[in-house]
N, C-alpha and C positions, 0 to 999 in steps of 0.2 A: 504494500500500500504506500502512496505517495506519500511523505513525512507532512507538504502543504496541506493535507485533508484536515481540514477543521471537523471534530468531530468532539460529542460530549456522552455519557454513557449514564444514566440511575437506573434504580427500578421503575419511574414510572414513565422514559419517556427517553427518547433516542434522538439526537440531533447530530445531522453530520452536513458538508459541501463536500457533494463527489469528486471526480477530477474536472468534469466539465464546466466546472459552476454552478449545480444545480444545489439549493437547499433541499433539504430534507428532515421532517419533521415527523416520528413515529411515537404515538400516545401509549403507553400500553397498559396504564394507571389510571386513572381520575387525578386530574390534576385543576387548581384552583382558575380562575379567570386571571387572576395575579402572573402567575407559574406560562398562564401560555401567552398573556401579552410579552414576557418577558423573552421569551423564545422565541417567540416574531422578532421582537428588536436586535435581541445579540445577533440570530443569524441575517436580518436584513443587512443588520453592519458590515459581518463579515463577509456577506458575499460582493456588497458595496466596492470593499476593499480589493478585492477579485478580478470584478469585472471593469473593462474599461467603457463598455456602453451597454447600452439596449437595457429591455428591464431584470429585475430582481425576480429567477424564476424561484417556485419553492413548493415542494409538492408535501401535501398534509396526509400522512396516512392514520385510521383509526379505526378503530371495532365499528360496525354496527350497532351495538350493546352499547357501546363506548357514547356515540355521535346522537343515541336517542336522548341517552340520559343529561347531554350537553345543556349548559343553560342557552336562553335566548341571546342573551349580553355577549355570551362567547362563539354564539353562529353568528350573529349581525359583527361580530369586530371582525370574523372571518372572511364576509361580506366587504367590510370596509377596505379589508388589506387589500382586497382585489379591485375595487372598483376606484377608491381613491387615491390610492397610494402608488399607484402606477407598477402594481405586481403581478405576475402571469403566477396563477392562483392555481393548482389543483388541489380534489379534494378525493384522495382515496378511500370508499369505506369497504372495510375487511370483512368477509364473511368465515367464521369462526365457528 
């Protein structure tokens, strides 16, 4: 693995930038509205830092189980990243 790959590990929740640029965002916990605005921002940073143009891609992977039990505040901020923030937004949900 490339030594560049930004990458973070807990139990409830996977953040890494591939080799190509891509973020990637994997839930596998419950984690608070806190916890994943937080993980938007470090990885939009880091991949800021990455790329030289075009947008901030960053694909969100999560349960089904996981994305029901989500609050509203934390789909509509999901919402947000995509529409205002000028982010190529995917939203993977796991079937488990």
């Amino acid at each position: 693995m490339n030594e560049d790959v930004f990458i973070r590990k807990t139990t409830n929740y996977r953040i890494w930038i591939d080799e190509t640029g891509i973020g990637r965002i994997r839930i596998l916990k419950r984690i608070n509205f806190k916890t994943l605005a937080s993980l938007f921002e470090e990885l939009h940073g880091e991949i800021k830092k990455r790329i030289n143009e075009g947008k901030v891609h960053i694909v969100f992977y999560i349960s089904k189980s996981l994305y029901e039990e989500m609050s509203v505040n934390a789909k509509d901020f999901l919402g947000f990243c995509q529409s205002c923030m000028g982010i190529k937004f995917e939203l993977v949900l796991i079937g488990l």
